[in-house]
C-alpha positions in Angstrom: 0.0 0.0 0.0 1.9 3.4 -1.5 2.3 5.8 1.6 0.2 9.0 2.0 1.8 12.2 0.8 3.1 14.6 3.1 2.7 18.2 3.5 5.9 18.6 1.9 5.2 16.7 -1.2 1.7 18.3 -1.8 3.4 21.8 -1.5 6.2 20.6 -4.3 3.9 19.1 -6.2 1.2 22.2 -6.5 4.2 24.8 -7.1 5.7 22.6 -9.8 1.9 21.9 -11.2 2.2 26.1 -10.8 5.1 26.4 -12.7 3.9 24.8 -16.1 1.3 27.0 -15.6 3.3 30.0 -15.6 5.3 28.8 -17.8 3.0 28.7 -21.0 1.1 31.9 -19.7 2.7 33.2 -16.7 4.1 36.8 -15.7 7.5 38.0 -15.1 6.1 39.0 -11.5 4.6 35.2 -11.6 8.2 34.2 -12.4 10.5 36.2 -10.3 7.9 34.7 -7.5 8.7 31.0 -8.0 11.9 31.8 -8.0 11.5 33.3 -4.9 10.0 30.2 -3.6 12.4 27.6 -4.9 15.5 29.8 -3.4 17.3 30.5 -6.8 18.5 33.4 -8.5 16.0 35.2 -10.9 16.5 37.4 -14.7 14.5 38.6 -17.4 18.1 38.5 -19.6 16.3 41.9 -20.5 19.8 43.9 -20.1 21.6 40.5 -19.1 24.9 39.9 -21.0 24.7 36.5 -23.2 28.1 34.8 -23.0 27.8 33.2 -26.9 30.9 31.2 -25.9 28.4 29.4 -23.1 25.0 29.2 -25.7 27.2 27.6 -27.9 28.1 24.5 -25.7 24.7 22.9 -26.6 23.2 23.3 -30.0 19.4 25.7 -30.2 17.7 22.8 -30.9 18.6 21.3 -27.6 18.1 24.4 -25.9 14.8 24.8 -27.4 14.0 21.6 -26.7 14.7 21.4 -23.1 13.6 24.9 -22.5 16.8 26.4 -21.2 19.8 28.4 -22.0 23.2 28.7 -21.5 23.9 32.4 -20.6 27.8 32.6 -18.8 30.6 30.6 -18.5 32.9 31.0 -15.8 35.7 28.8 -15.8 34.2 25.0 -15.1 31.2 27.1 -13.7 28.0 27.3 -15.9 24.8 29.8 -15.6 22.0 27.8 -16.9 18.1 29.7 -17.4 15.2 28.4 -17.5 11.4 28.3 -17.1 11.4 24.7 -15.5 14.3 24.3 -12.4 12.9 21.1 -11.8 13.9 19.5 -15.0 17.1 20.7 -16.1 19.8 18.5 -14.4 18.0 16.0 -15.8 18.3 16.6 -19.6 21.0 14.4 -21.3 22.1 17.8 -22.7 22.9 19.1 -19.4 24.4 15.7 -17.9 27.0 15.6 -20.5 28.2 19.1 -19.5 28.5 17.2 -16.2 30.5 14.7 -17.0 32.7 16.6 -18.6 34.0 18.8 -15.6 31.3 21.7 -15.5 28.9 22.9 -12.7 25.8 23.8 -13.2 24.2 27.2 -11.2 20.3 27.5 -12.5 18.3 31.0 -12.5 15.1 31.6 -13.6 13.6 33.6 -16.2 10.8 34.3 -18.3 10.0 32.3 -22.0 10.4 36.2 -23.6 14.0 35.6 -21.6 14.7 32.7 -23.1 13.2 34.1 -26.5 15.8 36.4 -26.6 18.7 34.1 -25.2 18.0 31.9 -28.3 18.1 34.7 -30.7 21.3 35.0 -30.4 22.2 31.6 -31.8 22.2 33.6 -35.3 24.8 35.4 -34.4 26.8 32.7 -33.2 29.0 32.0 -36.5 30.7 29.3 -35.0 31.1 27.6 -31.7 34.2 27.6 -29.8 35.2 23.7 -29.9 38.1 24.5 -26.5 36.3 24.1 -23.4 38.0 23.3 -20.0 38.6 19.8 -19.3 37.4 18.4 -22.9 38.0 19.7 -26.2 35.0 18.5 -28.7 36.5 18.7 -32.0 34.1 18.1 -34.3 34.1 15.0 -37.0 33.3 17.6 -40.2 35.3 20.5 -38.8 38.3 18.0 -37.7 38.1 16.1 -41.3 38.3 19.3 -43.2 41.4 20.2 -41.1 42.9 17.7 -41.7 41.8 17.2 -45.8 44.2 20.7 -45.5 47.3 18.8 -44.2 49.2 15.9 -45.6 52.7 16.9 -44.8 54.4 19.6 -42.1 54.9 21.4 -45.1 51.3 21.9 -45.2 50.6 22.6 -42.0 53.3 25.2 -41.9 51.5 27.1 -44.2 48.2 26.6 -42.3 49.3 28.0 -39.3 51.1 30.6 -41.2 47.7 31.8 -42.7 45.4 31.2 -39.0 44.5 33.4 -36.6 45.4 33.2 -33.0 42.3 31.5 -31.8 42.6 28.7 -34.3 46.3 28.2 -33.9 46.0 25.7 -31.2 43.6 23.3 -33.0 45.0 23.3 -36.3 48.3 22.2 -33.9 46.0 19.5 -32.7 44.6 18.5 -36.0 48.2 18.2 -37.5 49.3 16.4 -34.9 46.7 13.5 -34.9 46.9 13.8 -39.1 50.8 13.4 -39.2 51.1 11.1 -36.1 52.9 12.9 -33.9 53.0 11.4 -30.3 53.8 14.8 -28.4 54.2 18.5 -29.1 56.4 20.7 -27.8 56.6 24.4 -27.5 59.7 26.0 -27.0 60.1 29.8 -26.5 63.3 31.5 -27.4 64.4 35.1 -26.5 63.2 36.0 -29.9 60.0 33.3 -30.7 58.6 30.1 -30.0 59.5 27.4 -31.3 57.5 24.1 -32.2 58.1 21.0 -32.7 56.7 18.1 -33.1 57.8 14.3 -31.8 57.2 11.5 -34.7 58.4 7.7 -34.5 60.4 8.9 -31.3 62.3 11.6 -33.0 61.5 15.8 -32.8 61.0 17.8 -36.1 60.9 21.3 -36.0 57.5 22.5 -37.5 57.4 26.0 -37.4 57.6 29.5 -34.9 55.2 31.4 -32.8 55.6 34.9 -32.4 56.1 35.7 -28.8 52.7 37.6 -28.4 50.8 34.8 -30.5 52.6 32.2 -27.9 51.7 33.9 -24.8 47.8 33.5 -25.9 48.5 29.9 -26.7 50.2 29.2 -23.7 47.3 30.6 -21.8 44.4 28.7 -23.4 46.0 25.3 -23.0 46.4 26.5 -19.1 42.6 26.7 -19.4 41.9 23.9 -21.1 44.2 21.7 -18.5 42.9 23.1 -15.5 46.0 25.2 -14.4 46.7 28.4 -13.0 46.8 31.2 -15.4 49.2 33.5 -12.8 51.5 30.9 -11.8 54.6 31.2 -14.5 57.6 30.3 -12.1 56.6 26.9 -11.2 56.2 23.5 -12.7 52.3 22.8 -13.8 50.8 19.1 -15.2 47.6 19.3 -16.3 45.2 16.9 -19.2 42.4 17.5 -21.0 40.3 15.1 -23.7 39.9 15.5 -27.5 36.6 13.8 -28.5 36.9 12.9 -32.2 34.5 10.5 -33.9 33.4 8.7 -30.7 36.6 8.2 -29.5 38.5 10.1 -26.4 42.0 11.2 -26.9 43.6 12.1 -24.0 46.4 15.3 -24.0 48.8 15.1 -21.0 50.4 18.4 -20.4 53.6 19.8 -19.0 54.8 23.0 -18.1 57.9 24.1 -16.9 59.5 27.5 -16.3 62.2 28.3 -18.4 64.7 31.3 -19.8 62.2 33.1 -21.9 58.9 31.4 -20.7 56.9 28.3 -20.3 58.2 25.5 -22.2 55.2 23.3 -22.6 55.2 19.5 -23.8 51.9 18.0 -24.7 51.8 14.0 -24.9 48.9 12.7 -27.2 47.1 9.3 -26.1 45.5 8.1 -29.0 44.0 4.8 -28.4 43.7 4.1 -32.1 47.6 4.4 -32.0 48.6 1.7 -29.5 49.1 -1.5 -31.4 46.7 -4.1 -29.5 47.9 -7.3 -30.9 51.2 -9.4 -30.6 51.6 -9.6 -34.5 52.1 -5.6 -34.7 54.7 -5.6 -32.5 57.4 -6.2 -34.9 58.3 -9.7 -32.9 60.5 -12.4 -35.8 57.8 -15.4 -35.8 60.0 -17.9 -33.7 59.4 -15.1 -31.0 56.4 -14.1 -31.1 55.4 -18.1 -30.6 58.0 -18.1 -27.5 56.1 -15.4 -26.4 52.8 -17.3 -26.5 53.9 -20.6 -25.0 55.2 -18.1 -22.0 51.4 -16.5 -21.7 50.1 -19.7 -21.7 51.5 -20.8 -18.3 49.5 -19.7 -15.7 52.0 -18.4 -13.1 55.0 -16.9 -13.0 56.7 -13.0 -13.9 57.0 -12.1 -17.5 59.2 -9.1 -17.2 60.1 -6.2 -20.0 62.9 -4.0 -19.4 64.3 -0.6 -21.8 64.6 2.9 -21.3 61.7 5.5 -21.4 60.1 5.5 -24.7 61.4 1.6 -25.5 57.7 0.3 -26.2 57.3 -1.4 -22.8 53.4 -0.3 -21.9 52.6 -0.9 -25.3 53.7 -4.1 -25.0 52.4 -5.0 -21.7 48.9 -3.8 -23.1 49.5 -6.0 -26.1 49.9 -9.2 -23.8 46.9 -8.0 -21.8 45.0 -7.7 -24.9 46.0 -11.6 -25.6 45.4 -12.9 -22.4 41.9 -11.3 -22.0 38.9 -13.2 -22.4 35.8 -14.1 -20.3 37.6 -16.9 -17.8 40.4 -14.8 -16.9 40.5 -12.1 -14.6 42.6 -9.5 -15.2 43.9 -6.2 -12.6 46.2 -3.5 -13.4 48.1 -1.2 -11.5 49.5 1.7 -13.4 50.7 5.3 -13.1 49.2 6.6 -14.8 46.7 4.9 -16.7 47.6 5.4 -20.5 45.0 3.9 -22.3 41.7 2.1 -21.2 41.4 -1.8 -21.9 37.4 -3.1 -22.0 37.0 -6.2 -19.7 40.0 -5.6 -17.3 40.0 -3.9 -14.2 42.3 -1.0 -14.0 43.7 1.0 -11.4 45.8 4.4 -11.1 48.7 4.7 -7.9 47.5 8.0 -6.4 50.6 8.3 -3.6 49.1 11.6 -2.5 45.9 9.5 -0.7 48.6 6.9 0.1 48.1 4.1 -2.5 51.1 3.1 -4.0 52.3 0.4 -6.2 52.6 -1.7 -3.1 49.6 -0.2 -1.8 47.6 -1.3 -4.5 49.2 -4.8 -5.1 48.4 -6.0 -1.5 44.8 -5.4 -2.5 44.8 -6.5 -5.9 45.5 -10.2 -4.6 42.8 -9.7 -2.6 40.3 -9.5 -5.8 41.8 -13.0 -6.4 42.8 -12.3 -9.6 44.6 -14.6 -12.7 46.5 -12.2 -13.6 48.1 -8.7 -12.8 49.7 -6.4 -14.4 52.5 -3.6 -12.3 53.0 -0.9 -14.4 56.5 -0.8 -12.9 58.6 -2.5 -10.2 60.5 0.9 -8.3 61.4 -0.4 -5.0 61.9 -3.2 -3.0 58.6 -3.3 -1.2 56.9 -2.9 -4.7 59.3 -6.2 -6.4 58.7 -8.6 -3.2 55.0 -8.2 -3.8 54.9 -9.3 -7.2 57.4 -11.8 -7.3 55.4 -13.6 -4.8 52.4 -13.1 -5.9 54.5 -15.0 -8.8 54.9 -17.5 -6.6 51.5 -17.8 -5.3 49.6 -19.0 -8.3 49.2 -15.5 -10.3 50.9 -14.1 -14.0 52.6 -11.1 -13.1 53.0 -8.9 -15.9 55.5 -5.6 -15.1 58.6 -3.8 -16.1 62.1 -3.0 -15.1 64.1 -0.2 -16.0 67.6 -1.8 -17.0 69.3 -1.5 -20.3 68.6 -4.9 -21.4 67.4 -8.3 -20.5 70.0 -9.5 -18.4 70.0 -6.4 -16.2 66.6 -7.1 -14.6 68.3 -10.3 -12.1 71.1 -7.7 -10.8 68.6 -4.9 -10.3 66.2 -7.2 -8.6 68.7 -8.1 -6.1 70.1 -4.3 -6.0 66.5 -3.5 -4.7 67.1 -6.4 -2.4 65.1 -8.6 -3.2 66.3 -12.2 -1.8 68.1 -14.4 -4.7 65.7 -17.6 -3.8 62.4 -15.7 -4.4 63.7 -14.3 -7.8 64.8 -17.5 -8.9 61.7 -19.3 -8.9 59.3 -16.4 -9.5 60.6 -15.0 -12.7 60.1 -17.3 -16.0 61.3 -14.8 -18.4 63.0 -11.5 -18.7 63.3 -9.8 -22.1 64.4 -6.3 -23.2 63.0 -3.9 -26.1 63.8 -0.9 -28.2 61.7 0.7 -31.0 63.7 1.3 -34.2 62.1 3.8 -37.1 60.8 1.5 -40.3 61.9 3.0 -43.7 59.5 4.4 -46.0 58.4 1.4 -48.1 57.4 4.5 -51.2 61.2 6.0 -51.4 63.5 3.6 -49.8 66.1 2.7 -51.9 69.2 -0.1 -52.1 72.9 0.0 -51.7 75.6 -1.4 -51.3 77.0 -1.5 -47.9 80.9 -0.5 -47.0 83.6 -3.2 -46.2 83.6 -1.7 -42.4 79.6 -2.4 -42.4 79.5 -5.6 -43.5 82.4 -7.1 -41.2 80.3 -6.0 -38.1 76.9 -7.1 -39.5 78.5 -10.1 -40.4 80.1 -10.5 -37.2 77.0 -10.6 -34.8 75.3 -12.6 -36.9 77.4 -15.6 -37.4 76.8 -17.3 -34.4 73.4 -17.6 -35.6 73.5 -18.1 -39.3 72.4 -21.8 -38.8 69.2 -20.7 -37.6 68.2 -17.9 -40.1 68.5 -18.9 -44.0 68.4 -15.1 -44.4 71.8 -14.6 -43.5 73.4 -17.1 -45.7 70.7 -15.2 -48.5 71.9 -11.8 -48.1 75.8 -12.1 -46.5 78.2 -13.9 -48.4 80.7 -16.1 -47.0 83.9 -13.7 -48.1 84.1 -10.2 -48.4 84.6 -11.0 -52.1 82.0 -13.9 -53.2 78.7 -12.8 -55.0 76.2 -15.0 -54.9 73.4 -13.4 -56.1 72.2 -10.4 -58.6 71.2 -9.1 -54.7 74.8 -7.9 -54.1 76.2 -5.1 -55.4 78.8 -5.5 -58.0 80.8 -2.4 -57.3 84.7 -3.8 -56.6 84.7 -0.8 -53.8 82.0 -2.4 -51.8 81.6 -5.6 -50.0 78.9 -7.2 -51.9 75.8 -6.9 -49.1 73.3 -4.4 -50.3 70.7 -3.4 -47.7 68.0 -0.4 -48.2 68.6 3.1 -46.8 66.1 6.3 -46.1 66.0 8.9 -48.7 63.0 10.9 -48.3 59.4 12.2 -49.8 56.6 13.8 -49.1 54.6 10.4 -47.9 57.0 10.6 -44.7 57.6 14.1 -44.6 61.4 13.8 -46.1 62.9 11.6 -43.2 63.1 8.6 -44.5 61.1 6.5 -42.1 57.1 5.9 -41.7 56.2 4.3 -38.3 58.7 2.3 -35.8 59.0 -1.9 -34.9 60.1 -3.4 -31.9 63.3 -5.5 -31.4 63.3 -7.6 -29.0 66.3 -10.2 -26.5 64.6 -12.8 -24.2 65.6 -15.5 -21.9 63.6 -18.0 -20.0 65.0 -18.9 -15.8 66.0 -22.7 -16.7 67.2 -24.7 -14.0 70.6 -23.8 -14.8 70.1 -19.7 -15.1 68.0 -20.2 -11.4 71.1 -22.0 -10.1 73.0 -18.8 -11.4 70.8 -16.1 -10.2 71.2 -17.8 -6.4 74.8 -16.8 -6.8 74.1 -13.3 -6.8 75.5 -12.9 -10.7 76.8 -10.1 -12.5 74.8 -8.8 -15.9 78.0 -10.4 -18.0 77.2 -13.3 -16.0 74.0 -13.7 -17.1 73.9 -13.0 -20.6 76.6 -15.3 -21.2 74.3 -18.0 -20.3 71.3 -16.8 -21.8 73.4 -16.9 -25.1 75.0 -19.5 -24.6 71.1 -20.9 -24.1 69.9 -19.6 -27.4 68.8 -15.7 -26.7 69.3 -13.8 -29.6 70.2 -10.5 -28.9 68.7 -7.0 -29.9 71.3 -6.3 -32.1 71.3 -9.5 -33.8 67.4 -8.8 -33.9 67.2 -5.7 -35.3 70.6 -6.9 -38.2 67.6 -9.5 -39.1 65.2 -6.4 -39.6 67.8 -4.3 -41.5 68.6 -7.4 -43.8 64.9 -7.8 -44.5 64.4 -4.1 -45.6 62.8 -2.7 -42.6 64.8 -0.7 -41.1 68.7 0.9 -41.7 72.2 0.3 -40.5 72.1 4.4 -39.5 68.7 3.6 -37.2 70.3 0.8 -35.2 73.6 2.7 -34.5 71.3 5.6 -33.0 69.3 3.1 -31.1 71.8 0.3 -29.9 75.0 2.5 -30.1 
């Protein structure tokens, strides 16, 4: 049996009964009355300013339809008018604001207030797409950008002809068109410069003019939630681009510096990160190694490199493998870089005290089938996982060492005991991401006597296994097996391909970068090894001795088959 109303509700339910009235025929007096009532602010908009920057987050036909407008911005703070309080929060128009960072202050008017609120959506030419916290570029506006820009050569001579308030998205557009991964601004005692980072390497792009900067450095404080008055301290900030449906998240960085702010802005682009093992660049025997190890059900798979190596994307790749219905799957990252449907992720927030450690202790407390550290750092952090390792789980995480064999000595420099990393770990491998050549304007030669020695040096050991080598290297400096070797007395016979340059990769040379990869599984003779408290030489003299082919040898493999050049490994591998 339903309850009988209260007072309460009966008073509520004749004033909002009153409002419709008043709303279709009500007067201002009628108006300003309810609003009296309800305990909110009141305006005919008669002499009210209309912020069009506000209207415009919402198209007229929503407005209309919902019986509102959107009258000031301030900040993440929105004025929101109306004829009907009651109903405005709940209009999918006005949750979506929500969700994307803004409040929501209501007033109420009169429907000749809102009549001429909504006249001004003729004057509003074109909405601003920057709003703080989320950017909503939209799909037409976006794709016509970006039908204007093929090269940087292009967009240099977009943002050569744009004004001011455009600069920053047709930097954004570029940037997602080209591929670049970050962008960074870089003020000088005379300009700005910009640049942009593409397969891991910067390319200057053009120059702001100090005034022009200023404005841009200002609107991507807004848009990232920052201070506008602090400019002699370190600020991080993010905010979303929402193209097509899909959310790309902009990290940014500021930091004081001689003649400004120098700002850095990373670029998460989901569509970007390469979700299966096949795309990682892995030879076929490794890439099946690789799935015979993610097929055992406990045990640390570790990935080591430098920053900027590939490792998250990698880690996200095995995650993306391992993921189905029967398995579940927790991750602890910091931060979180890209979001993964049907695994439970989680962000270290050491400023409310959850750490890595922190947040490990509770993960095995989910009882999960897998786990995923976004790094090991400390000892606390490495103990953890390891024996979670031990305790029936697949640990997933990375090390920072410079390659595979490092990750045993730095375990036990972050004391970790010898007999729990011995048992726990049942592989370690290392990564680095070489640049592929443009497969439109790659071109062969032959390579130099000093080349081919060292080439031919590091992959001897392992020409048995690979028919390539005996295909491409000859046995002596001087044979010439095949129409594939050049024929130039000068040269040592190899030919491999090498960058030149064209408009399809912006004249560098190289479109898009592939992993290359050492690994080495803990056999009963490496844990025997690792109890004595080894030394890195140590323990890649077993693991070669064991059958790990090394990064270099890798990537000689890659530059053999066309992929890459003899100039992209030096820079990489030294």
């Amino acid at each position: 049996m339903a309850n009988p109303p209260t007072p309460q509700s009966k008073r509520e339910e004749e004033l909002e009964k009153k409002l419709g009235q008043i709303s279709a025929h009500g007067s201002k007096d009628s108006f300003q009355a309810a609003a009296q009532k309800l305990g909110i602010p009141f305006s005919d908009l008669a002499s009210a300013p209309i912020d069009t920057g506000a209207l415009g987050l919402v198209s007229e036909t929503e407005a209309r339809t919902g019986n509102f407008a959107i009258i000031l911005k301030t900040g993440v703070a929105l004025t929101v008018a109306t004829t009907e309080p009651a109903k405005v929060e709940e209009l999918e128009a006005i949750k979506a604001l929500k969700a994307r960072g803004f409040t929501i202050q209501i007033i109420m008017t009169t429907p000749a207030g809102l009549a001429h609120a909504w006249q001004r959506y003729v004057n509003l030419k074109h909405v601003d797409t920057f709003e703080v916290g989320s950017i909503d570029i939209k799909e037409e506006d976006l794709a016509e950008l970006q039908s204007k820009i093929g090269s940087i050569k292009d967009l240099q001579q977009q943002v050569a002809s744009v004004s001011v308030t455009k600069l920053l998205e047709i930097l954004l557009a570029g940037a997602l068109k080209i591929g670049a991964s970050d962008i960074h601004f870089e003020p000088t005692h005379e300009n700005a410069r910009l640049r942009y980072r593409m397969d891991g390497v910067l390319e200057d792009v053009t120059t702001i003019e100090s005034d022009s900067y200023e404005k841009v450095v200002n609107r991507i404080k807004v848009l990232s939630h920052l201070k506008l008055n602090i400019k002699r301290a370190p600020q991080d900030g993010r905010f979303t681009i929402r193209e097509g449906g899909i959310d790309i998240e902009v990290r940014v960085s500021i930091l004081p510096s001689e003649f400004g702010e120098t700002i850095v802005m990373r670029l998460l682009d989901p569509r970007s990160i390469k979700g299966k093992l096949e795309d990682l660049g892995m030879r076929p025997d490794f890439l099946e190694m690789m799935k015979e190890q993610l097929a055992k059900p406990t045990g640390a798979i570790l990935t080591t490199g430098p920053t900027g190596s590939g490792k998250t994307t990698t880690l996200y790749a095995f995650v993306n493998y391992l993921n189905s219905s029967e398995e579940k799957i927790i991750t602890i990252e910091d931060p979180i870089e890209y979001h993964i449907t049907g695994i439970s992720q989680t962000q270290v927030d050491p400023s409310k005290g959850y750490t890595f450690a922190d947040g490990l202790r509770s993960i095995v407390r989910q009882d999960p089938d897998i786990i995923l550290v976004g790094e090991i750092r400390d000892n606390e952090t490495a103990e953890i996982a390891l024996n979670a390792a031990l305790t029936g789980h697949l640990v997933l995480s990375t090390i920072h060492t410079n390659d595979a064999a490092g990750a045993i000595p730095r375990l036990i420099d972050l004391k970790v005991q010898p007999q729990i990393i011995a048992p726990a770990i049942r592989m370690a491998m290392a990564q680095r991401l070489l640049r592929k050549l443009c497969e439109k304007c790659r071109t062969k030669k032959p390579l130099a006597e000093g080349r081919f020695e060292k080439i031919k040096a590091d992959l001897d050991p392992i020409k048995d296994k690979f028919p390539i080598i005996a295909e491409k290297m000859p046995a002596r400096p001087d044979a010439r097996p095949t129409e594939s070797f050049g024929q130039d007395s000068g040269h040592s016979g190899g030919e491999v391909f090498e960058p030149v340059g064209c408009d399809k990769c912006n004249n560098t040379g190289y479109k898009g970068r592939i992993g290359v990869y050492e690994a080495f599984h803990v056999t009963p003779e490496m844990e025997k090894l690792v109890m004595s408290n080894p030394s890195m030489a140590d323990v890649t003299a077993l693991a070669v001795k064991q059958g790990m082919i090394t990064m270099r040898q890798d990537a000689y493999l890659k530059l053999l088959d066309g992929v890459t050049s003899f100039d992209e490994i030096e820079r990489i591998l030294g």
